[in-house]
N, CA and C of each residue as an Amber inpcrd file, in Angstrom:
protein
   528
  20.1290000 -29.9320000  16.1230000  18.7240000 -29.6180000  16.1050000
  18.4320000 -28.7130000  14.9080000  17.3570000 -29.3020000  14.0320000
  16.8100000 -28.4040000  12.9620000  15.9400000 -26.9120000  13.8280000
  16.5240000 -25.7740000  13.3620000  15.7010000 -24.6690000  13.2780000
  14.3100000 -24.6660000  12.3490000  13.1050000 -24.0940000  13.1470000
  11.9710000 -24.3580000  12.5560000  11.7120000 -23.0080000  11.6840000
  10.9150000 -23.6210000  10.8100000  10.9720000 -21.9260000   9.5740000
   9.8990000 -21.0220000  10.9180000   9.5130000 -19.9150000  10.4590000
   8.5940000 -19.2830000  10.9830000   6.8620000 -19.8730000  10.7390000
   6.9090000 -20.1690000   9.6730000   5.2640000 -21.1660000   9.4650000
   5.0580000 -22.2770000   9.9030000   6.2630000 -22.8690000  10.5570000
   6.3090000 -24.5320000  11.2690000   5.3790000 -23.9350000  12.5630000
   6.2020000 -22.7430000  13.3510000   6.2630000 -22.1130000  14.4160000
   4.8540000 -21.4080000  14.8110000   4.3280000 -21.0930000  13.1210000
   2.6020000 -20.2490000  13.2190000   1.5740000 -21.7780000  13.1730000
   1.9160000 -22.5940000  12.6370000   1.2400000 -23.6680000  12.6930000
   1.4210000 -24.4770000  13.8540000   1.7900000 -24.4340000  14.5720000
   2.1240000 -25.1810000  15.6860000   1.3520000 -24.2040000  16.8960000
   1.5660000 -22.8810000  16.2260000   0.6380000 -21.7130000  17.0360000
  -0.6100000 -22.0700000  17.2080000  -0.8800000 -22.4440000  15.4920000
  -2.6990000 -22.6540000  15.3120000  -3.0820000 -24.0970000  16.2780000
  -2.4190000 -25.0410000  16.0570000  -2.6880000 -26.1410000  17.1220000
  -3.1430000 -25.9670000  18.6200000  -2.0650000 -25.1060000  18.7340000
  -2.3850000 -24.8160000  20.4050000  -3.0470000 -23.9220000  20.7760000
  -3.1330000 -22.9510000  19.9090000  -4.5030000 -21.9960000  19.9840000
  -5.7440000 -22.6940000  19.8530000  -6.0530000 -22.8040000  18.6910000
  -6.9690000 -23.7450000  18.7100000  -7.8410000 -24.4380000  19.5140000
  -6.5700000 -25.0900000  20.1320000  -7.2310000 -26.0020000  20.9310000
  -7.4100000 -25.0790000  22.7680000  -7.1310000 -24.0250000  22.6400000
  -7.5250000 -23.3740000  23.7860000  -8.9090000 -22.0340000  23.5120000
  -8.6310000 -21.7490000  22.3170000  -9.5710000 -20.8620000  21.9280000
 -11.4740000 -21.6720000  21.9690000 -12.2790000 -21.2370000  22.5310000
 -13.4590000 -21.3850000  22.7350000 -13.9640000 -20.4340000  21.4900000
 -15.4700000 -21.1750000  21.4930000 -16.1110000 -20.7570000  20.2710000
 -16.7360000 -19.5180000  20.3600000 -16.2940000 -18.8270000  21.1910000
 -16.6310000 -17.2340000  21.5280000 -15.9650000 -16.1830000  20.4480000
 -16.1770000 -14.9170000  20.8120000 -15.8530000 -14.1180000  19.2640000
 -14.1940000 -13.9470000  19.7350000 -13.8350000 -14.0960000  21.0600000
 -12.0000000 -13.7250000  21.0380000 -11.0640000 -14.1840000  19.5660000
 -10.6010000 -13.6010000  19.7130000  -9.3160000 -13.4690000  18.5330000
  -7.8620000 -13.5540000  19.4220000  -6.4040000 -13.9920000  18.7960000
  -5.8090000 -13.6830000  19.0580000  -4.2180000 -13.3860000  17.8140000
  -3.4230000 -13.1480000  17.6160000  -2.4810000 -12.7130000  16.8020000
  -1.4330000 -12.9860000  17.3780000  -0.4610000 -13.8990000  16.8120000
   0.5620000 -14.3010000  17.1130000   2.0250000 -13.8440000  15.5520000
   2.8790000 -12.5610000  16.3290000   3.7220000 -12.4330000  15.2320000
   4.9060000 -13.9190000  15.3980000   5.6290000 -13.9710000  14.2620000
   6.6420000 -14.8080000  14.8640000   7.8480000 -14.3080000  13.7710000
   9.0710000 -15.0310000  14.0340000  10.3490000 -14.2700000  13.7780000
  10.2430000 -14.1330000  12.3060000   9.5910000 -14.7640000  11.6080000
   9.3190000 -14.5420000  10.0370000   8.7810000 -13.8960000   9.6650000
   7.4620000 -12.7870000  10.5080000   6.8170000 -12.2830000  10.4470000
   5.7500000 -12.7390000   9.8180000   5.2440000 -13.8670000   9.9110000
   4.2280000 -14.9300000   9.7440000   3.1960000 -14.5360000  10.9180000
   1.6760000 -14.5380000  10.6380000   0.7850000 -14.1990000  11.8360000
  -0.0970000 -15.1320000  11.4620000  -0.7900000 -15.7620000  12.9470000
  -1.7750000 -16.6230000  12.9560000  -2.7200000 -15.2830000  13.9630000
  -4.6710000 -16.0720000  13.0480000  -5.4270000 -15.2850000  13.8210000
  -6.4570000 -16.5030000  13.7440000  -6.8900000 -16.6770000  15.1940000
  -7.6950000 -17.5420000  15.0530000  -9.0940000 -16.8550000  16.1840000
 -10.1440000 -17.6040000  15.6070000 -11.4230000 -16.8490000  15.6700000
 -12.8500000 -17.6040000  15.6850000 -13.0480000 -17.4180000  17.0670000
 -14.7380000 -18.8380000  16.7110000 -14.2260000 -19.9520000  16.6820000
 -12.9600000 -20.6000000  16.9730000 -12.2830000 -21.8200000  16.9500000
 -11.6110000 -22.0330000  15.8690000 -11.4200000 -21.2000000  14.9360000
 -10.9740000 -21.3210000  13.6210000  -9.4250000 -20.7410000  13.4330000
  -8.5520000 -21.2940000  12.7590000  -7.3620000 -20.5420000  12.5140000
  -6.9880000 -20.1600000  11.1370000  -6.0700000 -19.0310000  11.2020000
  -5.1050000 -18.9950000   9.7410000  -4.2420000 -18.2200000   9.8750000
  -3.5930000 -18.9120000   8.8620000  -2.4750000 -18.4810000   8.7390000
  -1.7700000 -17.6990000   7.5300000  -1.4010000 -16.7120000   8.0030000
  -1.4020000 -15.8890000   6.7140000   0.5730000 -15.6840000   6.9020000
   0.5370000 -15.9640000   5.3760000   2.1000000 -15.4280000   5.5870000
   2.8800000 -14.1040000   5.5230000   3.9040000 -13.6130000   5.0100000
   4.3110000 -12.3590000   5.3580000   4.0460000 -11.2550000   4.9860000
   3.7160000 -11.5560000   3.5670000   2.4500000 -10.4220000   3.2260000
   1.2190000  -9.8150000   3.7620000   1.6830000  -8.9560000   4.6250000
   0.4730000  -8.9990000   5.6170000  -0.0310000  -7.8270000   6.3880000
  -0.7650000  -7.3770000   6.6640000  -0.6100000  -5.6270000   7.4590000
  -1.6030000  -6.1490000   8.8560000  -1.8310000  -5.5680000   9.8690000
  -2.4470000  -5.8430000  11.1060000  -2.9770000  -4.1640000  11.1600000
  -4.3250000  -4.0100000  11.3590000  -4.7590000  -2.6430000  11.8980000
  -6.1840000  -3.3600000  12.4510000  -5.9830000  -2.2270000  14.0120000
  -7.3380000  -2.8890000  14.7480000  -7.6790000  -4.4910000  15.1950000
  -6.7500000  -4.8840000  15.4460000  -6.3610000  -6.7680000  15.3060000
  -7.2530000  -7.3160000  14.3570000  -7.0410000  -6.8340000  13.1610000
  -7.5490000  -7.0210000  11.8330000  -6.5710000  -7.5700000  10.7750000
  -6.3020000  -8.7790000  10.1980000  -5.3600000  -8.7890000   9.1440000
  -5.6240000  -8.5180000   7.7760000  -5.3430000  -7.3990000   6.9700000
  -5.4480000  -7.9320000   5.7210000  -4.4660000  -8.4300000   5.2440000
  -4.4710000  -9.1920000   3.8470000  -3.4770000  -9.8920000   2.6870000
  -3.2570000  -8.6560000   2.0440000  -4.0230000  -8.0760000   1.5340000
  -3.7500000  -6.9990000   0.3980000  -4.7890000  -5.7510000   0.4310000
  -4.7570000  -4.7600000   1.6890000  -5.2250000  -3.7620000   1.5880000
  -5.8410000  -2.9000000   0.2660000  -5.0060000  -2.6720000  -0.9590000
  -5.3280000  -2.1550000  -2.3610000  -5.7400000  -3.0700000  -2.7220000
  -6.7140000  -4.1280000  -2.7430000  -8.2380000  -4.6100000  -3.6210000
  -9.4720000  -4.4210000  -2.5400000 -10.6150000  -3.9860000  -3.2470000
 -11.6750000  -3.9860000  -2.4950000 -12.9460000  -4.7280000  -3.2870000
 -13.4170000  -5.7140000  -2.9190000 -14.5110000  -6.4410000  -3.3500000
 -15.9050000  -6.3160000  -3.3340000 -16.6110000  -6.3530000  -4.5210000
 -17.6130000  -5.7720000  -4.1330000 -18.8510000  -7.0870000  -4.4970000
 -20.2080000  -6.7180000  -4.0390000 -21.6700000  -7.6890000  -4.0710000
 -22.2150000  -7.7460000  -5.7380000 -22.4680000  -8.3710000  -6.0570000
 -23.3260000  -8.5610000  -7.3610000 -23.8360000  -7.4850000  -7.3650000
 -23.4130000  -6.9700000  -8.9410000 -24.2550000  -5.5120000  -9.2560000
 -24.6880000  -4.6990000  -8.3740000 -23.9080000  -4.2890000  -7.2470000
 -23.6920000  -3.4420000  -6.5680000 -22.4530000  -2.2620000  -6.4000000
 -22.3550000  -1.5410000  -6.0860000 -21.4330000  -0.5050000  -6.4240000
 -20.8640000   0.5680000  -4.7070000 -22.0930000   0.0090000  -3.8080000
 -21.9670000   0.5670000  -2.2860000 -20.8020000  -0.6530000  -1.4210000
 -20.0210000   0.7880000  -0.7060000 -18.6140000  -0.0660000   0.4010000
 -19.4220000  -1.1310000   1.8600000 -19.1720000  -2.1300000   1.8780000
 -19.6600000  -2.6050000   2.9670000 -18.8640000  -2.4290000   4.4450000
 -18.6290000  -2.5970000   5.5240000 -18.7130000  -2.3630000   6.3950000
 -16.8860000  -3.1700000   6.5030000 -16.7510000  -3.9810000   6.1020000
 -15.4130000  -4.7910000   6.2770000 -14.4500000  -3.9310000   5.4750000
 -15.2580000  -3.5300000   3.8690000 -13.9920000  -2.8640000   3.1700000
 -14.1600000  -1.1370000   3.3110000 -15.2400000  -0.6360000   4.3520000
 -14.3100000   0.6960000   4.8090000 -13.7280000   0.5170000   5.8670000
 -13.5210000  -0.0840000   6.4420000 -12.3930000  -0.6990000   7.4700000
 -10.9520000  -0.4630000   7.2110000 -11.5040000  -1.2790000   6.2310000
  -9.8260000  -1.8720000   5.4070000  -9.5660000  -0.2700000   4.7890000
 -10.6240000   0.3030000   4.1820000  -9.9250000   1.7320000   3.9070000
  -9.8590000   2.7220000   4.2660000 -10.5550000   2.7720000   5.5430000
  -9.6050000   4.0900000   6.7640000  -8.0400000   3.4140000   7.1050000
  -7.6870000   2.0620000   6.9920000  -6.5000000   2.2330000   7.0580000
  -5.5050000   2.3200000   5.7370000  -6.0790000   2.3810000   4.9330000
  -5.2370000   2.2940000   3.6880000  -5.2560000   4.0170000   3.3850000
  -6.4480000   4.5160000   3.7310000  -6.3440000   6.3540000   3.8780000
  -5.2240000   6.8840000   4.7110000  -4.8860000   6.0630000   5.6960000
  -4.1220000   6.6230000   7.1830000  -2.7330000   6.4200000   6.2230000
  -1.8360000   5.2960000   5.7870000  -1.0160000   5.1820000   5.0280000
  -0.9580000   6.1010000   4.1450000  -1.4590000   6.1380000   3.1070000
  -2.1500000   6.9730000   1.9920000  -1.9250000   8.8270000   2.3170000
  -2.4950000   9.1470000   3.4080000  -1.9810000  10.1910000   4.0610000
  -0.4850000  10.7200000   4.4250000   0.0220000   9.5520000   4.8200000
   1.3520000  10.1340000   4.9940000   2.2850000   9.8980000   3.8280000
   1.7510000   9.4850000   2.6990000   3.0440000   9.3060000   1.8120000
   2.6910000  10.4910000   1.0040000   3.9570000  11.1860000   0.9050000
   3.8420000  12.8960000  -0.3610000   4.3680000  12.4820000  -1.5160000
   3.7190000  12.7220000  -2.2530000   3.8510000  13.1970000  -3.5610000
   3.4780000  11.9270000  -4.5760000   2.7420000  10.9500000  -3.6580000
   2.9050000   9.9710000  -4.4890000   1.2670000  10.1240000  -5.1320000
   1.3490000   9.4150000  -6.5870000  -0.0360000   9.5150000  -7.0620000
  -0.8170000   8.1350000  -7.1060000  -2.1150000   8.3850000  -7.0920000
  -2.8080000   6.4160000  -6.7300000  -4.1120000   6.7120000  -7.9790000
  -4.0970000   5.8230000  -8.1120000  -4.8040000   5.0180000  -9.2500000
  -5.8880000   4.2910000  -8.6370000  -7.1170000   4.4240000  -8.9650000
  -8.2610000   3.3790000  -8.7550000  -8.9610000   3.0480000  -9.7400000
  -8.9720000   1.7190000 -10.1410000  -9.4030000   1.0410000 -11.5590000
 -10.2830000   0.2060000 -10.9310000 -11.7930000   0.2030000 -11.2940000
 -12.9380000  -0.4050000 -11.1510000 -13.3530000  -1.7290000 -11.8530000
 -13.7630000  -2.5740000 -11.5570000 -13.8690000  -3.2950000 -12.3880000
 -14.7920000  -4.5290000 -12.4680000 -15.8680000  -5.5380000 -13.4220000
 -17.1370000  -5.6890000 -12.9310000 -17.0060000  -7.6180000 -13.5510000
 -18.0660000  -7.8400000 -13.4570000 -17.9920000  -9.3800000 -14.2070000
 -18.5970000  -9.3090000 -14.7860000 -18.3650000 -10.5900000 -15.9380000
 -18.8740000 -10.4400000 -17.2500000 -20.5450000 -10.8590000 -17.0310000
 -21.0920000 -10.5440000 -16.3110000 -22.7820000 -10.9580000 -16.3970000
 -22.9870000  -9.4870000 -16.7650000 -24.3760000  -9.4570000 -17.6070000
 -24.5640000  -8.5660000 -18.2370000 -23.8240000  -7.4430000 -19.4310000
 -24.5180000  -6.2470000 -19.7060000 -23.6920000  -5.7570000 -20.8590000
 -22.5070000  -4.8880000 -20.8800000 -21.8720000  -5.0730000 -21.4570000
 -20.2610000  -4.7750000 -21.1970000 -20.8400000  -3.2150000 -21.0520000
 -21.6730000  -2.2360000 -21.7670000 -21.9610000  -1.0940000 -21.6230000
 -22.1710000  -1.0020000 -19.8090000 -22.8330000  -1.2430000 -19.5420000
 -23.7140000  -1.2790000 -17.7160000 -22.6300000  -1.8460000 -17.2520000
 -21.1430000  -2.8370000 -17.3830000 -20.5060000  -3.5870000 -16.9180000
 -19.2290000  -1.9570000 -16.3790000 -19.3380000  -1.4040000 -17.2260000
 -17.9910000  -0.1410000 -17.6080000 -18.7330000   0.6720000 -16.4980000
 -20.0290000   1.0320000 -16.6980000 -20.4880000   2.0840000 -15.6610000
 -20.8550000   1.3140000 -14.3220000 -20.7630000   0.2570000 -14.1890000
 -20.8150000   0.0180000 -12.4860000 -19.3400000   0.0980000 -11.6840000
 -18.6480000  -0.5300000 -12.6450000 -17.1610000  -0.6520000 -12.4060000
 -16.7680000   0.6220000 -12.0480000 -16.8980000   1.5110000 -12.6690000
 -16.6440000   3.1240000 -12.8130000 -17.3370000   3.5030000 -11.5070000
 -18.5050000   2.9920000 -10.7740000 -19.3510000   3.5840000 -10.2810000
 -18.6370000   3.2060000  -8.7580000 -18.2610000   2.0130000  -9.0040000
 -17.0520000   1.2240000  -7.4240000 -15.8360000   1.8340000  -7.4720000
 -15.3000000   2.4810000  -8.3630000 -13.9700000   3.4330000  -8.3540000
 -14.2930000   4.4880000  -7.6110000 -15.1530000   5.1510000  -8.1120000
 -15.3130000   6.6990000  -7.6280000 -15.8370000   6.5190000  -6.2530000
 -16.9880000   5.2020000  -5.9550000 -16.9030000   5.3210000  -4.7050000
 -15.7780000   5.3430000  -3.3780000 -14.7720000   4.7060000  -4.0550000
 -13.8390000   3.9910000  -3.1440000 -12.7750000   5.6910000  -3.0300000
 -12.7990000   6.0190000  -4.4220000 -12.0060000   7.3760000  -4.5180000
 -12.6420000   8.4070000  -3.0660000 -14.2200000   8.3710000  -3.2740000
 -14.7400000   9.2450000  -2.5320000 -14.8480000   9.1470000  -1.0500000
 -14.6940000   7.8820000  -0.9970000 -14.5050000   7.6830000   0.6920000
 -13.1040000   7.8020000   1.0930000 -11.7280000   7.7650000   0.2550000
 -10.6590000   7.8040000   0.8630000 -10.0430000   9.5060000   0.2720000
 -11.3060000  10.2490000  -0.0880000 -10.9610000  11.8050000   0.1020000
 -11.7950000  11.9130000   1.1140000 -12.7880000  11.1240000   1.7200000
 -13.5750000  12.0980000   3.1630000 -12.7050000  11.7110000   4.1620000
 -11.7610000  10.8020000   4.0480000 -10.7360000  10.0580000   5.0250000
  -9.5070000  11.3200000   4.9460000  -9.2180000  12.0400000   4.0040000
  -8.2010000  12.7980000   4.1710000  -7.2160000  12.7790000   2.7760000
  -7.2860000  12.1460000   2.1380000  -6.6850000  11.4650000   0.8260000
  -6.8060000  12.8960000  -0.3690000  -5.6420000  13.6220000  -0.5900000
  -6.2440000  14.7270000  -1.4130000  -6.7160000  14.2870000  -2.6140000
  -7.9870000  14.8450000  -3.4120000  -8.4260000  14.2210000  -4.4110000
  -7.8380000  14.6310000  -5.7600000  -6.5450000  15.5100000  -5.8410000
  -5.8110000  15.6800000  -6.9650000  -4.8490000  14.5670000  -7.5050000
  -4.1610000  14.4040000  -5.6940000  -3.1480000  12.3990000  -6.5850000
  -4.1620000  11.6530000  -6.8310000  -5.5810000  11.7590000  -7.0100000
  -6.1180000  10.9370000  -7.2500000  -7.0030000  10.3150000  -9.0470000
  -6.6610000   9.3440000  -9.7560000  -7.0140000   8.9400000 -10.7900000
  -8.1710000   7.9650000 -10.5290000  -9.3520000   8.0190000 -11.0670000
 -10.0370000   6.8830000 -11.6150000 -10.5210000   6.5160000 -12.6710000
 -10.4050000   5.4090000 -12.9570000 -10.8340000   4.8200000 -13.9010000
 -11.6700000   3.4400000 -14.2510000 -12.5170000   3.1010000 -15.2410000
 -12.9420000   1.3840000 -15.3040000 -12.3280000   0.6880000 -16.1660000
 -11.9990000  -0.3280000 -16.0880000 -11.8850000  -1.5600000 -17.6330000
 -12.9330000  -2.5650000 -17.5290000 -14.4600000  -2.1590000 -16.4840000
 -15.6810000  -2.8130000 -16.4180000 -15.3430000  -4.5270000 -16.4330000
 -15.4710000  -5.3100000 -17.1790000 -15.4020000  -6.6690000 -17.3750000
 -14.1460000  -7.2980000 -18.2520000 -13.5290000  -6.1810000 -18.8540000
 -11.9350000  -6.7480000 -19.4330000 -11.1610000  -7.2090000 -19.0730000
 -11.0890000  -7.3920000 -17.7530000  -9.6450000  -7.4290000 -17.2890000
 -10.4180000  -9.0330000 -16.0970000 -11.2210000 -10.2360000 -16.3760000
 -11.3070000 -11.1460000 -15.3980000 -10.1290000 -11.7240000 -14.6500000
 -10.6200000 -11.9450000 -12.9970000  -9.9770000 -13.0190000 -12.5750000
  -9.8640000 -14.3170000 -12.5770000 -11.3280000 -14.6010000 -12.7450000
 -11.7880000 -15.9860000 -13.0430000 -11.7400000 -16.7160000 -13.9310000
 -11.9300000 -17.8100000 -13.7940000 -12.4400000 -18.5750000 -15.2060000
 -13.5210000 -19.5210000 -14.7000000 -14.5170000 -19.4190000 -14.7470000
 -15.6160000 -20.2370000 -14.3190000 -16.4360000 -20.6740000 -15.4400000
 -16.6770000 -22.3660000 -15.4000000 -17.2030000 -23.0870000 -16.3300000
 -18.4510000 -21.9130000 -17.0000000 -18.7330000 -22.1520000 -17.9920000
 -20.4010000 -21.5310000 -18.8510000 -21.5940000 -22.1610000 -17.8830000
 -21.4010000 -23.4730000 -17.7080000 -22.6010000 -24.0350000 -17.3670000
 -22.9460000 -24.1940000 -16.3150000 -22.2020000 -23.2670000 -15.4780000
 -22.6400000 -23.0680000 -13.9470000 -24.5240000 -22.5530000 -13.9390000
 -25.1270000 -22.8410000 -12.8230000 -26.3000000 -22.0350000 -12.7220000
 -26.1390000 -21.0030000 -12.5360000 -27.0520000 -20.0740000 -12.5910000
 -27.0110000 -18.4440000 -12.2230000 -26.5880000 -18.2450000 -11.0460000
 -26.8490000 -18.6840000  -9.8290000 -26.0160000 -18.4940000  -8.7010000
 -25.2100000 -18.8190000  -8.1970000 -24.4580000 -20.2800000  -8.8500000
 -23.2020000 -20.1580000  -9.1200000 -22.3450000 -19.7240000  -9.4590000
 -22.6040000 -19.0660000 -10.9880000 -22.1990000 -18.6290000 -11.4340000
 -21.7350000 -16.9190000 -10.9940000 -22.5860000 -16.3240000 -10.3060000
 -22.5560000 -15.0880000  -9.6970000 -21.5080000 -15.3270000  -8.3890000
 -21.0670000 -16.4700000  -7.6150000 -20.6840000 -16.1200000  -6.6970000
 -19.4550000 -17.4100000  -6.9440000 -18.8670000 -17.7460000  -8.3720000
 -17.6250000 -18.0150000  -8.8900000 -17.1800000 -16.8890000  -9.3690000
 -17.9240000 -15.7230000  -9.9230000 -16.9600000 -14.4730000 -10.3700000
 -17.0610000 -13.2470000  -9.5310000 -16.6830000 -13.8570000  -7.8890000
 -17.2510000 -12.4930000  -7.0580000 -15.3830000 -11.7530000  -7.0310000
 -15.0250000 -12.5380000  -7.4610000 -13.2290000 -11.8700000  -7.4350000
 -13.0270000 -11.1470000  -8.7600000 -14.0490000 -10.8400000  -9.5460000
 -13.9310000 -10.1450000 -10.6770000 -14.4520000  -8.8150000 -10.0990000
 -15.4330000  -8.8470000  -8.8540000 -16.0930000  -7.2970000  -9.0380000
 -15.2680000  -6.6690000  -7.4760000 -14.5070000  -5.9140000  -8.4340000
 -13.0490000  -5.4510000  -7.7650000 -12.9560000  -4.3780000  -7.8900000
 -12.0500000  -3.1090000  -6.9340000 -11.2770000  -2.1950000  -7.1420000
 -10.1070000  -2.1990000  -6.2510000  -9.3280000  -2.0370000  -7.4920000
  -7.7440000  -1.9850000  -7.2050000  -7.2110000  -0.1570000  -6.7740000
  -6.5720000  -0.4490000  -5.9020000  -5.8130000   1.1380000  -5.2070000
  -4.1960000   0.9200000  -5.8330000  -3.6610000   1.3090000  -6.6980000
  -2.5590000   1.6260000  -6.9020000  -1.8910000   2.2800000  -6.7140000
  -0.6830000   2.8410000  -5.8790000   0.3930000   4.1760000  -5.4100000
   1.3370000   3.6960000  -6.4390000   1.6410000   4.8380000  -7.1100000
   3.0050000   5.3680000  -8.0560000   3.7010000   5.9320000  -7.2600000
């Protein structure tokens, strides 16, 4: 008999969840020996692989990025979530120093692009010092629109185009 990897085992999860889960808001989280977790939700599943943290039967992929709204610079409700727990971590590690680099999409002028970017750093800085986070390991900085994730055609429309480069308007949490 073939041994099944751990994602045979989360997918086979999502099937049968799935198909028992009702379109109500329940959730459920299934670890398995790979440390592979399925969360399925509203009838929906996924599967996320081992890269993975659980707080509040919440999964994130990658706690240190936080995403932000078109030319906006305020935390929404999902990513201070995500960073009271990245504060709680953050808290217990000594001596280490963290880095927050802001950063915006290329719509508009690279000048206004540097100061919004800058403007999503310091926020993110400032909510994970009211969390407990001393604000001396703490660095921020922008590279505004230098540093894209995307590559999205020119000839998108404007609101396409705004919500193909929503993975550009980012801040990254780095620990040294």
């Amino acid at each position: 008999m073939t041994p099944f990897s751990s994602k045979t085992v989360a997918l086979a999860a999502v099937i049968a969840l799935g198909s028992l889960m009702s379109s109500s808001a329940h959730a459920a989280i299934l670890h398995t020996a790979g440390g592979a977790a399925v969360m399925t939700k509203d009838g929906s599943a996924v599967l996320v692989d081992e890269n993975f943290d659980i707080c509040d039967g919440r999964i994130y992929a990658d706690e240190n990025v936080v995403f932000f709204d078109f030319n906006k610079s305020g935390l929404t409700k999902q990513y201070k979530d995500q960073l009271r727990h990245l504060a709680s971590n953050l808290r217990a590690g000594n001596g280490k120093t963290i880095s927050i680099v802001g950063y915006a999409d290329r719509i508009g002028n690279a000048a206004n692009n540097e100061k919004l970017a800058l403007n999503r750093a310091k926020n993110v800085r400032d909510f994970l010092v009211a969390k407990g986070v001393k604000a001396k390991k703490i660095e921020v900085r922008s590279l505004g629109d230098s540093s894209p994730q995307t590559d999205c055609p020119a000839d998108l429309s404007r609101a396409s185009m705004i919500s193909c480069l929503s993975a550009d308007r980012r801040v990254e949490v780095e620990v040294k």
